[in-house]
N, C-alpha and C positions, 0 to 999 in steps of 0.2 A: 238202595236203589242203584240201579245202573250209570255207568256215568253217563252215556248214550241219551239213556230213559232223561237222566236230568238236562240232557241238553234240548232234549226237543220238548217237554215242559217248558223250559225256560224262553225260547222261539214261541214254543206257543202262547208264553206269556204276556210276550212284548206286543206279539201281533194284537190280541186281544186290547192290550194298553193303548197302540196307536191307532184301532177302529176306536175306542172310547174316547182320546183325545180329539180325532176326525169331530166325531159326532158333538161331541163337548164345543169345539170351535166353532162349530156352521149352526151351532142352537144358540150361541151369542151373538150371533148376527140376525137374530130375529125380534119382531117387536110384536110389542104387545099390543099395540095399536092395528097392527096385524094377525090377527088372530085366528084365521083361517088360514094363513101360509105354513105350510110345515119346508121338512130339511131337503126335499124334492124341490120343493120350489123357488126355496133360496138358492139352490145351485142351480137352478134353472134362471135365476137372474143372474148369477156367476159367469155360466157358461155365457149369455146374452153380450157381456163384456169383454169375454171373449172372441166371440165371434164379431164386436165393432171398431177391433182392435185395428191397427195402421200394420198391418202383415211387411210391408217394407220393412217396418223398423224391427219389427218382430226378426224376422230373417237377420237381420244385423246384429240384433242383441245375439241372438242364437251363437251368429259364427264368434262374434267377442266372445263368448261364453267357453267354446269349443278350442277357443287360440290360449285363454287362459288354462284351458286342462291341459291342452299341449307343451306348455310353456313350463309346467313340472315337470314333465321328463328331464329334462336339461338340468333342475334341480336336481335330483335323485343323480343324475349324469355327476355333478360336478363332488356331488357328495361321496360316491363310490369311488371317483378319481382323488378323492384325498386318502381312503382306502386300500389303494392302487389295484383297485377291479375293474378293468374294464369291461364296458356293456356296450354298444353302440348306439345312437341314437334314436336309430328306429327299432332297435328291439324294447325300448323304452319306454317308446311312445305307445309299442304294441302292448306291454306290460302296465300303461298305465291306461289305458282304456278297458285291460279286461278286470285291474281293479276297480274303477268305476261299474261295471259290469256287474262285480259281487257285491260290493257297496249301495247300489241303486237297485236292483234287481232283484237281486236275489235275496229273500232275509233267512237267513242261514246263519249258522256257526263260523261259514270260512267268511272271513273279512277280506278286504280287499287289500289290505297291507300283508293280510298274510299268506293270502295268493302270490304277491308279486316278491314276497320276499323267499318264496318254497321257488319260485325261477327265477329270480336272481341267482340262488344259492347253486343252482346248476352250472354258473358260470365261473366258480370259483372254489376252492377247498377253505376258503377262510370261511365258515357260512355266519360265526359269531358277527363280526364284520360286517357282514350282509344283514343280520338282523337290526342291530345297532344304527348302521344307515337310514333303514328306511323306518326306525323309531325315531331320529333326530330328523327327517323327512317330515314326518305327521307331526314333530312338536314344533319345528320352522312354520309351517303353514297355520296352527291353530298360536304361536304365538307372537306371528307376524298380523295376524286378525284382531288380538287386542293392543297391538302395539299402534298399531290405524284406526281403531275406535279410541283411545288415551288421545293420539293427537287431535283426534279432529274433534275431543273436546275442547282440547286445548285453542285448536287455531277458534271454535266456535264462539266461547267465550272472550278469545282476546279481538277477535273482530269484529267483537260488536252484534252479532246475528242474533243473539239474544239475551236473556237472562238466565238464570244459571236452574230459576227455578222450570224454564222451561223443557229443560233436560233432567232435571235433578233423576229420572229413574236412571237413564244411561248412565248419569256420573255415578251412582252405587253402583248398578253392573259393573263400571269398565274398574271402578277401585277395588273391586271384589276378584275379576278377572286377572288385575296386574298382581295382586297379590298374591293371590294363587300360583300364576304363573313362576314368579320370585321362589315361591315355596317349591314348588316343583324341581323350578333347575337347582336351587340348594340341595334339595332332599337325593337328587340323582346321582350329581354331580362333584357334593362336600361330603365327605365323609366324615369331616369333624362336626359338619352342622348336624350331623345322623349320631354321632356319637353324644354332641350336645343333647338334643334333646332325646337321646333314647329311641329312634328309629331304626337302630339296627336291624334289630330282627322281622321287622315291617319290612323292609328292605330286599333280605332276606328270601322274603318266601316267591317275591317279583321275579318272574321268568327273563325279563331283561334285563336284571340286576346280574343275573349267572351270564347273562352275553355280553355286558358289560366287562363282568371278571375275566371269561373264557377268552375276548378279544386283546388284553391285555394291551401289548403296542399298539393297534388297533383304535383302540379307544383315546389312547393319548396322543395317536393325532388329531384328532379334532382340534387339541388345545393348543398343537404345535401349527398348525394349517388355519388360523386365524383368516387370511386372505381367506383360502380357498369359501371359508364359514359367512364369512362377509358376503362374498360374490353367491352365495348360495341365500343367503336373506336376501340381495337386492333382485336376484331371480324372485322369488318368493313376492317381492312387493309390486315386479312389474305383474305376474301372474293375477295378483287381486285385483291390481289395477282394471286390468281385462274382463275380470268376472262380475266386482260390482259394477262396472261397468256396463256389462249386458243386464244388469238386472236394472238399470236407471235407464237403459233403452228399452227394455220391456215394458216397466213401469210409463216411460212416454209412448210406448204404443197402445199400452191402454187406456190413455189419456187420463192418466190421475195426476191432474197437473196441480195437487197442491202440496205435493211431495217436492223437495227442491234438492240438488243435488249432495252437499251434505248431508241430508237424511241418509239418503242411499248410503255415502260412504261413513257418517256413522252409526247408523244403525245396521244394515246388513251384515259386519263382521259379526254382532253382539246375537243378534241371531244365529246363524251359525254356527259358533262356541258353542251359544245353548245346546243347540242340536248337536253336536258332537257328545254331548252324553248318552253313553249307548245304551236307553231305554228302551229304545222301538226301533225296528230293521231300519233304516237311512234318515233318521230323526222322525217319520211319521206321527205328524200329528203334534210333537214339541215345535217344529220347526211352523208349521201353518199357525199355530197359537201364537208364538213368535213374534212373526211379523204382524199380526192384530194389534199385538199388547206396542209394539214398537214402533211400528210406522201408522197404523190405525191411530183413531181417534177416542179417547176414555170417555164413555158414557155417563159414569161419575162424575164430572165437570156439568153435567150440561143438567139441570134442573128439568125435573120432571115433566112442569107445565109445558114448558119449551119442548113439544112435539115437534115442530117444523126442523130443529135444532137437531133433536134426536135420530127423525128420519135420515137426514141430509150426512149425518155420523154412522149410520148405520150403512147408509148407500156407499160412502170413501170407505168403510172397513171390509163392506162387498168387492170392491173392487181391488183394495190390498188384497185378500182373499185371493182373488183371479189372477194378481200379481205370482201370489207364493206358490197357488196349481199348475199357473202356467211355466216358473222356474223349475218348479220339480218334472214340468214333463218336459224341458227343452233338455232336464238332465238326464231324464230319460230316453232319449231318445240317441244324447250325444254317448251314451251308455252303451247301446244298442253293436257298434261295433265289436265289442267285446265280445259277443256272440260268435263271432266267424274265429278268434284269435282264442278262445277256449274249447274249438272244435280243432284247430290245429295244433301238431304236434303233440305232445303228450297228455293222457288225461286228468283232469284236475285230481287229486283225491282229496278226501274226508279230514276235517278239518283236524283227528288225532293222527291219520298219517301225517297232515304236514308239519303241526308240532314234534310228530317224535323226529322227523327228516332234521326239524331247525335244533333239535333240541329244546324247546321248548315246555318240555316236561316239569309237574309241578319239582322243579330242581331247586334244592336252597344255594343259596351263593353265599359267600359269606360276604361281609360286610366291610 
């Protein structure tokens, strides 16, 4: 089979996966005490809370939402000036709305990392450099996200807010996540940790692992620009700050007021995370499930007879629901610019032009 052939199976796979996860999540928000509502109607109670929402706060959430996207450019900025690439700030900014653009929008082969890294690369001959960037780009933000769900178990438990059993799912996630994490900058980064356990050639066949090699001094600033890394994490931490943020303003404009602010900022990273596994075009359908299983209320607690119970569980995980439709469309929306900044200037192309531009070829590196 064609490589082509296997990639648009594969698109078509995911899409199929997040219609069934869609459907899977809005059929657990149904009861059986209801037994004439079907998945029309449940979203028609959805949208209803939607539309009783406090539109103020809404708008507010939105622009937090939109300051935090912006707020990475500057990342990505400080990260290529350790590189010595200069980019300017509003080419940036333009470059990271049209990767939200491909990310949200579009569910495609081209990623939105690998749109902004095919024009980055125009701005410089180093492009290993440029790829390497904006890979330590996307592993700052995904592990700045479990670095703030870890704390705010931490602060959650030390001050008292609850009992440890009443998080116990987050505290396996986020121990699962930091470990991960750990393994990952090991596995990237040590090459004796690779040599220990025999990951070489895993390694190896990783298309960033060659831009790793090919960027050679490149690469070894990162370790020598410790500052520069720093001030690029604390970019990184104001940035979340802004986004869970608009999502706990969203959340008080639909007045689910029995969410309190540490939910938002531990649970929302852990979400997130999730969804960054790339099953379905922009998490679809992992990320709605998500937030059910995490800020929603378990059905499994509450005993059967307790109908009143169950309704009232059912009604807060509708409304989490309208919480997660309504963040995915403010992100779709704040996406939307992208549009004008992918009709300018040059035309995108096809996601094996812009691997073979990065070199991004199944390339082995060595180890």
């Amino acid at each position: 089979m064609k490589k082509s052939n296997r990639k648009m199976l594969l698109i078509a796979g995911k899409c199929v996966l997040a219609c069934a996860l869609m459907a899977w999540a809005l059929r657990g928000l149904k009861s059986p005490a209801e037994p004439d509502k079907g998945l029309l109607d449940v979203l028609a109670e959805i949208w209803q809370y939607v539309l009783g929402s406090d539109w103020l706060l809404l708008g507010l959430g939105a622009l937090a939402n939109v300051i935090g996207t912006t707020i990475c450019a500057y990342r990505i900025q400080i990260l290529l000036n350790i590189q010595e690439i200069r980019v300017g700030l509003g080419e940036l900014i333009r470059l990271t709305f049209l990767g939200q653009f491909f990310n949200n929008v579009i569910p495609g082969s081209v990623g939105g990392d690998l749109v902004k890294a095919y024009y980055l690369a125009k701005h410089t001959s180093h492009k290993a450099r440029v790829v390497v960037s904006v890979f330590v780009d996307r592993v700052l933000g995904l592990g700045a996200m479990v670095v703030l769900a870890a704390v705010m178990v931490v602060a959650y438990l030390w001050a008292g807010l609850g009992a440890w059993r009443d998080i116990h799912d987050a505290i396996v996630v986020v121990i699962v996540l930091v470990c991960g994490l750990v393994f990952v900058c090991a596995f990237i980064l040590s090459g004796s940790f690779r040599r220990l356990f025999h990951l070489e050639k895993i390694y190896g066949r990783l298309s960033y692992a060659h831009h790793f090699a090919a960027a050679g001094e490149g690469a070894q600033r990162l370790g020598r620009h410790l500052l520069g890394v720093f001030w690029a994490t604390v970019v990184t931490f104001i940035s979340q700050m802004f986004w869970i943020g608009s999502i706990w303003v969203i959340g008080v404009s639909l007045h689910i007021h029995r969410l309190t602010w540490y939910d938002y900022f531990l649970y929302v990273p852990l979400v997130y995370v999730v969804g960054a596994v790339p099953l379905t075009p922009g998490g679809i359908g992992i990320i709605e499930n998500a937030y059910v299983m995490f800020l929603g209320q378990s059905l499994k607690k509450i005993p059967a007879a307790d109908v009143a119970g169950r309704m009232l569980a059912l009604a807060n995980n509708r409304m989490v629901m309208a919480l997660a439709l309504m963040t995915r469309a403010v992100q779709l929306v704040w996406s939307l610019p992208g549009i004008l900044f992918a009709l300018q200037g040059t035309r995108v192309p096809k996601a094996d032009a812009i691997e073979a531009e990065l070199g991004l070829e199944d390339t082995p590196a060595q180890a």
